[in-house]
C-alpha positions as CSV (number, residue, x, y, z in Angstrom):
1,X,-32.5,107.8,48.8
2,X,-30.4,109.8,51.2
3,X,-26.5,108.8,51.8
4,X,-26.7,107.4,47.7
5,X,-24.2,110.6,47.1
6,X,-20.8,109.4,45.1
7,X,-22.0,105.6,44.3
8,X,-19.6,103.6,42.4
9,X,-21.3,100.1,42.3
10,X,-24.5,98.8,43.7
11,X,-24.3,95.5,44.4
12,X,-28.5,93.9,45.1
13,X,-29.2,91.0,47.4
14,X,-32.5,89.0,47.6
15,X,-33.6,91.0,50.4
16,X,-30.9,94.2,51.0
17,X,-28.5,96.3,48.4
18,X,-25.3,97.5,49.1
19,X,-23.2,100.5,47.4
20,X,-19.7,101.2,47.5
21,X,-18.9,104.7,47.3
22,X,-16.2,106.5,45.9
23,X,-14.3,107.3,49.4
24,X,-14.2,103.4,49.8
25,X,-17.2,103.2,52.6
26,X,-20.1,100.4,52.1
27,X,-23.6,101.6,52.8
28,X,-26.3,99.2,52.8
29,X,-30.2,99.2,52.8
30,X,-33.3,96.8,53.3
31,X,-33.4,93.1,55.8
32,X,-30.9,93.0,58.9
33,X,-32.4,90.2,60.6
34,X,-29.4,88.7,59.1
35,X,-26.7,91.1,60.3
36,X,-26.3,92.5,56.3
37,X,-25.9,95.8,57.0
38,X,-22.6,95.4,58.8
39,X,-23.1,97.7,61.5
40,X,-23.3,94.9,64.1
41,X,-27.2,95.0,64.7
42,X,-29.6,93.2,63.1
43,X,-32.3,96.0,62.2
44,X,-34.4,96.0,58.7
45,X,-33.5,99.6,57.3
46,X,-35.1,101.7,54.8
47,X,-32.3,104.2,54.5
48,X,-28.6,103.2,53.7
49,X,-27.0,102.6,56.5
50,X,-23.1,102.9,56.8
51,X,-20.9,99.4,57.8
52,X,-18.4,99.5,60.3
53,X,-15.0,98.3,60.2
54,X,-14.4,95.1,61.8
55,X,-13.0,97.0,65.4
56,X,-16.1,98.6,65.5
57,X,-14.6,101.6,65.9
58,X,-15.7,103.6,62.8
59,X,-16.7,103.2,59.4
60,X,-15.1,100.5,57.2
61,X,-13.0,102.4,54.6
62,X,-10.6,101.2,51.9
63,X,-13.2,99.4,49.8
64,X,-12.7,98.2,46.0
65,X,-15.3,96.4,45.2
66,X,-18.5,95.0,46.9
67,X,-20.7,91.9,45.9
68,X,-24.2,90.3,47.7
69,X,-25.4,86.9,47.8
70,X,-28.6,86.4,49.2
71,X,-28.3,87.7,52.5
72,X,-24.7,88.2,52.8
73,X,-21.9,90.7,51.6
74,X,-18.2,90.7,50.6
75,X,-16.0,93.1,50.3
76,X,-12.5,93.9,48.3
77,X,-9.9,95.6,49.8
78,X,-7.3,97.4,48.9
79,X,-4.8,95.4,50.4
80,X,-6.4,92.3,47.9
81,X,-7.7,90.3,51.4
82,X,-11.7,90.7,51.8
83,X,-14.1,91.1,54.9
84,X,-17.8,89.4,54.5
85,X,-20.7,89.6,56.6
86,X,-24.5,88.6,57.1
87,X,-26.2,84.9,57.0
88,X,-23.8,81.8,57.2
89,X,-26.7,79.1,56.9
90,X,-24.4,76.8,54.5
91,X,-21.2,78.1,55.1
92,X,-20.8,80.7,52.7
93,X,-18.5,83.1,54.9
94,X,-16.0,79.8,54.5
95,X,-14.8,80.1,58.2
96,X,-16.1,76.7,59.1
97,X,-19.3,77.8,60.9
98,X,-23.4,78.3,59.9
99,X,-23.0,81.3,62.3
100,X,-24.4,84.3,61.1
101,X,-21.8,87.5,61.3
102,X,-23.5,91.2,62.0
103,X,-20.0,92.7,61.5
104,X,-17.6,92.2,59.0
105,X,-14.9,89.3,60.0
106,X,-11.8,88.9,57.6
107,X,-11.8,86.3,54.9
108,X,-10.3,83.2,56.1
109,X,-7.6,81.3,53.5
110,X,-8.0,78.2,52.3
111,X,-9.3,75.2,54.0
112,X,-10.0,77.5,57.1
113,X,-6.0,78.4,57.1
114,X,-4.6,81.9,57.8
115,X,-6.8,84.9,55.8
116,X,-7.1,84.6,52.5
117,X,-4.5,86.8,50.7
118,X,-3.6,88.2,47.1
119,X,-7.2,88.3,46.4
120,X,-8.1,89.8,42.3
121,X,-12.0,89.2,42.0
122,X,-14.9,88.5,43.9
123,X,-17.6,87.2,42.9
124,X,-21.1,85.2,44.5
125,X,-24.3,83.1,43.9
126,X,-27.8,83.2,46.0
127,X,-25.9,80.8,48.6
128,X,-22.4,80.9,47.8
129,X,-18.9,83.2,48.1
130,X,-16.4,82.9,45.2
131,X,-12.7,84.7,45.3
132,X,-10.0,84.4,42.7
133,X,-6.6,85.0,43.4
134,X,-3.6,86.4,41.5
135,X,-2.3,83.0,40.6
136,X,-5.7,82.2,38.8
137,X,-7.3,79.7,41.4
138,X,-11.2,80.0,42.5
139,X,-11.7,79.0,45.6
140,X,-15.9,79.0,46.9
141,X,-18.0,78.1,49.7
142,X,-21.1,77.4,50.9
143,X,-24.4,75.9,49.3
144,X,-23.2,73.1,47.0
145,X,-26.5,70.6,47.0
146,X,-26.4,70.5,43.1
147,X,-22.9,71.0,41.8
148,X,-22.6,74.6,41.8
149,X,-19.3,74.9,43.4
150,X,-17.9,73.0,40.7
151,X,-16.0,70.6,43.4
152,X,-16.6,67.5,41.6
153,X,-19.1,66.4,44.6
154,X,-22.8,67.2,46.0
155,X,-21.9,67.7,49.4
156,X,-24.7,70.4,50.5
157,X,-22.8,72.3,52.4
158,X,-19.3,74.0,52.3
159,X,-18.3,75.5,55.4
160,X,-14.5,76.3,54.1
161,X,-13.1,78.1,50.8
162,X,-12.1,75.0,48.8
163,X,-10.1,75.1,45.4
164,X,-13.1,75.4,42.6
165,X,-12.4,72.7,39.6
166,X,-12.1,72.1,35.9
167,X,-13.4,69.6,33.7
168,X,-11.4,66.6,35.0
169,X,-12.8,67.4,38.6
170,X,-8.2,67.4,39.0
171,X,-6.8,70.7,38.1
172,X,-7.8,74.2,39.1
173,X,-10.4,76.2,37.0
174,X,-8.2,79.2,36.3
175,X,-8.2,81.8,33.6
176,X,-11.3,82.9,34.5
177,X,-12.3,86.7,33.8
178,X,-13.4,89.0,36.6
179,X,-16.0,86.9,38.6
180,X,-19.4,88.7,39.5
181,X,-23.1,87.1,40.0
182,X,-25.3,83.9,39.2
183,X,-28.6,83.7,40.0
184,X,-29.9,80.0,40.9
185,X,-28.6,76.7,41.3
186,X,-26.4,77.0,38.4
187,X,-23.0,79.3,38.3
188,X,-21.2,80.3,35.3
189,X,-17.9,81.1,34.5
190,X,-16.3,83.6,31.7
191,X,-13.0,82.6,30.8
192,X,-10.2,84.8,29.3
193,X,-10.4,83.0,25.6
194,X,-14.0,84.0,25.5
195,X,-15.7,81.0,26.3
196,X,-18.0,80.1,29.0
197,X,-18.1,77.3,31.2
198,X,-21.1,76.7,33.9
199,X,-21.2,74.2,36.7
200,X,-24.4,72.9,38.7
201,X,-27.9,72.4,38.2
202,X,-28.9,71.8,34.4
203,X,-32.4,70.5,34.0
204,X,-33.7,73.1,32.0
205,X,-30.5,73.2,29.9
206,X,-29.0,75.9,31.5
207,X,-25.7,74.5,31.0
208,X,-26.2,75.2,26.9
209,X,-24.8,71.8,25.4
210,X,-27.5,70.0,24.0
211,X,-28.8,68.3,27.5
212,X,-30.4,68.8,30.7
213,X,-27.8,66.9,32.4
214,X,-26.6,69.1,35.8
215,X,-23.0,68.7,36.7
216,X,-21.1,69.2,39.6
217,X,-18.1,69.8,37.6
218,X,-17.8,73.2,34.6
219,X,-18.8,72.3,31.0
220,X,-18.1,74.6,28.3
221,X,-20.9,76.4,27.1
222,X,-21.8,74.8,23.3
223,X,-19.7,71.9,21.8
224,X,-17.0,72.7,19.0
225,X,-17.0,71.1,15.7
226,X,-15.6,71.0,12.0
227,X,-17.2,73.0,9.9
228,X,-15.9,74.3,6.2
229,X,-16.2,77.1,4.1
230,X,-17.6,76.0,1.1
231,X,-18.8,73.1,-1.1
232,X,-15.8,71.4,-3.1
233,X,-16.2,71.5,-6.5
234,X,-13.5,69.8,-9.0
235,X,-13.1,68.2,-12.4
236,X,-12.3,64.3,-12.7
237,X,-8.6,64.5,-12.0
238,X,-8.8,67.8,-10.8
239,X,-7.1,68.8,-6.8
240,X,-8.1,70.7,-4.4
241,X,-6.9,71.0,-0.6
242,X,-9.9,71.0,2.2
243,X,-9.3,73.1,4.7
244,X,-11.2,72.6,8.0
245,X,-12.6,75.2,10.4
246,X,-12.7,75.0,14.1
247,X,-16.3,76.4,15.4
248,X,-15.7,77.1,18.9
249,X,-19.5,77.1,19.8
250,X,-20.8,79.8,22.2
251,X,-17.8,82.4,22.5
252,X,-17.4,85.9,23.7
253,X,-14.8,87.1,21.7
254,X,-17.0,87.1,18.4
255,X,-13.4,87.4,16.0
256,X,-12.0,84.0,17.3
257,X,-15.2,82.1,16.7
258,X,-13.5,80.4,13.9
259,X,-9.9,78.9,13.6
260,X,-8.1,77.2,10.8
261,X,-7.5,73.6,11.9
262,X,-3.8,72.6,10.5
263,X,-2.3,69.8,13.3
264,X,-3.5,66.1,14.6
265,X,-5.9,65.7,11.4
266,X,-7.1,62.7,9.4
267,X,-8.3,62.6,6.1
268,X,-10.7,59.6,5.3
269,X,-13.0,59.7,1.6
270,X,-16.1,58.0,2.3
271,X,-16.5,57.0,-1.5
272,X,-13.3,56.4,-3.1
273,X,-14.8,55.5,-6.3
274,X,-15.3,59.3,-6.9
275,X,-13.0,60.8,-4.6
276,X,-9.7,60.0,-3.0
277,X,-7.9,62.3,-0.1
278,X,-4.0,61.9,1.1
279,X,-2.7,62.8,4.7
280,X,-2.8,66.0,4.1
281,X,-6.3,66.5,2.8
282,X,-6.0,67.2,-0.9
283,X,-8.7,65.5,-2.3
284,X,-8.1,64.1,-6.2
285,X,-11.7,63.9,-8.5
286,X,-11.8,59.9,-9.9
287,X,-15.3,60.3,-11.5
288,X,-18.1,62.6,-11.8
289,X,-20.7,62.2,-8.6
290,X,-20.6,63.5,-4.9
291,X,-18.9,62.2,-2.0
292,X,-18.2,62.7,1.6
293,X,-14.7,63.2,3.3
294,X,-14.5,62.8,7.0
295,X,-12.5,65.2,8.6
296,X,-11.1,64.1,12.4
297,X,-8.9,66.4,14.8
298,X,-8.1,64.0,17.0
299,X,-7.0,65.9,19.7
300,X,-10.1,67.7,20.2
301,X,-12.4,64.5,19.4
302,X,-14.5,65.9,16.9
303,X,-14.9,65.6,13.2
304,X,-16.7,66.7,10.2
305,X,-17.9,66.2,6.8
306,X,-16.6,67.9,3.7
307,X,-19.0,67.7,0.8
308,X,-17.6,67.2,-2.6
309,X,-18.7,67.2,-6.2
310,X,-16.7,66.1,-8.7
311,X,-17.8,67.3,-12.1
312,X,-19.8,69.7,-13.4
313,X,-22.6,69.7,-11.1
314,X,-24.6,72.5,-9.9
315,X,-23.8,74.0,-6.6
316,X,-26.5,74.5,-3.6
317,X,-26.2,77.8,-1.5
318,X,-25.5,75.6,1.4
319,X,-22.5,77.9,3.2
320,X,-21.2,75.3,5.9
321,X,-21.8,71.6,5.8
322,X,-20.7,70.1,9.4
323,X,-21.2,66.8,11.4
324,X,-20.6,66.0,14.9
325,X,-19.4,63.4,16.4
């Protein structure tokens, strides 16, 4: 491939791919019929051609990073504002139009105000732009018929950057790692205390919580629960304190999978007649058996199931016993 001298990142679309180099310039290669090579024409190329700036005057220079959607192309500069180009069919430049761009045109700020400024990450989907800024705010635009956008609505189309939601479809998504690609209808999210939360369609379970419900909102990736170490094994009148583990489900920081649980728990024994537990979860053998102590954190919403045997009774190899709500 000629002009593929000093590639940083390749960034591939559905139908073109686009390289940043290490001089800052963007060189792209494949369908133009779209404008998504940059350099105002709308030619299919088989060689990497180079963008221009946005005067048309020379080559666009002072590129960080690069990313594709489907037929369109954002770029990172260094100044942390962004330039996009190629197909706007649902609005995924966000500058209130379906009119495809051949050039690059400046990112516009939110709601179509001003450009969009103190950019930190860009990231995009088949039919969608996403950019985070330094104060940890997601802002995205374009195709939105399933909930991808996570903006708490359906609407189809998105022609303006709009502020990107959490759970309550009311505050701002934010600590969200650098942002990069999602194939489909569905768009995830990596967050910066390892978990992973993913908006849009869900019908094949891509959302990764026990349904096939889509959203239009983020979930988090698996569901937390109580878990604990061990089996509990005492003598009648012996003590012992259970100590309940958070499991934080699907989690990319592998060493914070599991938590100690110590604040807004309640202790309840399930069989008192052969175990009793106070408030603060030491559980007192009355007579030889097995019994169940439910475990709640009430500020998460979720609770478990400690096992207990009181007596001399033979233990299983069972490592974690846990129940969810």
């Amino acid at each position: 491939m000629h002009n593929a001298e000093n590639v940083i990142t390749a960034k591939a679309g559905a139908t073109t791919t686009a390289v940043l180099k290490s001089d800052g310039t963007v060189w792209v290669v494949g369908l133009g019929t779209n404008g998504q090579m940059g350099d105002n024409g709308i030619l299919t190329r088989t060689e990497l051609v180079q963008t221009t700036n946005k005067e048309h005057t020379g080559p666009l220079t002072g590129i960080v990073n690069i990313n594709t959607s489907a037929n369109a192309v954002i770029a990172l500069q260094k100044d942390k504002t962004a330039l996009v180009w190629g197909i706007n069919t649902n609005g995924q430049l966000g500058n209130n139009s379906t009119t495809r761009t051949q050039f690059p045109i400046p990112l516009v700020g939110p709601n179509n105000t001003g450009i969009m400024e103190n950019i930190v990450s860009i990231g995009t989907a088949p039919i969608s732009i996403y950019v985070e800024l330094e104060d940890g705010k997601i802002y995205g635009a374009g195709l939105n018929s399933t909930g991808q956008l996570s903006l708490g609505n359906v609407t189809t189309t998105i022609k303006v950057f709009t502020e990107v939601k959490d759970e309550n479809k009311t505050d701002a998504l934010i600590n969200i790692l650098p942002l990069g690609r999602s194939k489909g209808t569905t768009y995830g999210f990596a967050t910066d205390d390892g978990t992973v939360k993913i908006t849009g369609l869900g019908t094949s379970g891509q959302h990764a919580n026990g349904t096939t419900a889509s959203s239009n909102v983020v979930t988090k990736v698996g569901q937390e629960e109580i878990v604990f170490e061990k089996l509990y094994q005492i003598p009648v009148g012996g003590t012992e304190k259970v100590i309940p583990i958070l499991n934080k489900g699907f989690n990319l920081n592998l060493n914070e999978l599991e938590t100690q649980i110590t604040e807004n728990l309640t202790f309840e024994s399930l069989n008192t007649e052969i175990v009793t537990v106070s408030e603060d979860g030491t559980i007192t053998g009355i007579k030889n058996g097995t019994a169940g102590v439910k475990v709640i954190d009430t500020a998460r919403g979720i609770e478990g199931i400690a096992q207990i045997v009181v007596g001399e009774r033979e233990l299983s190899n069972i490592a974690k016993i846990a129940s969810r709500r």
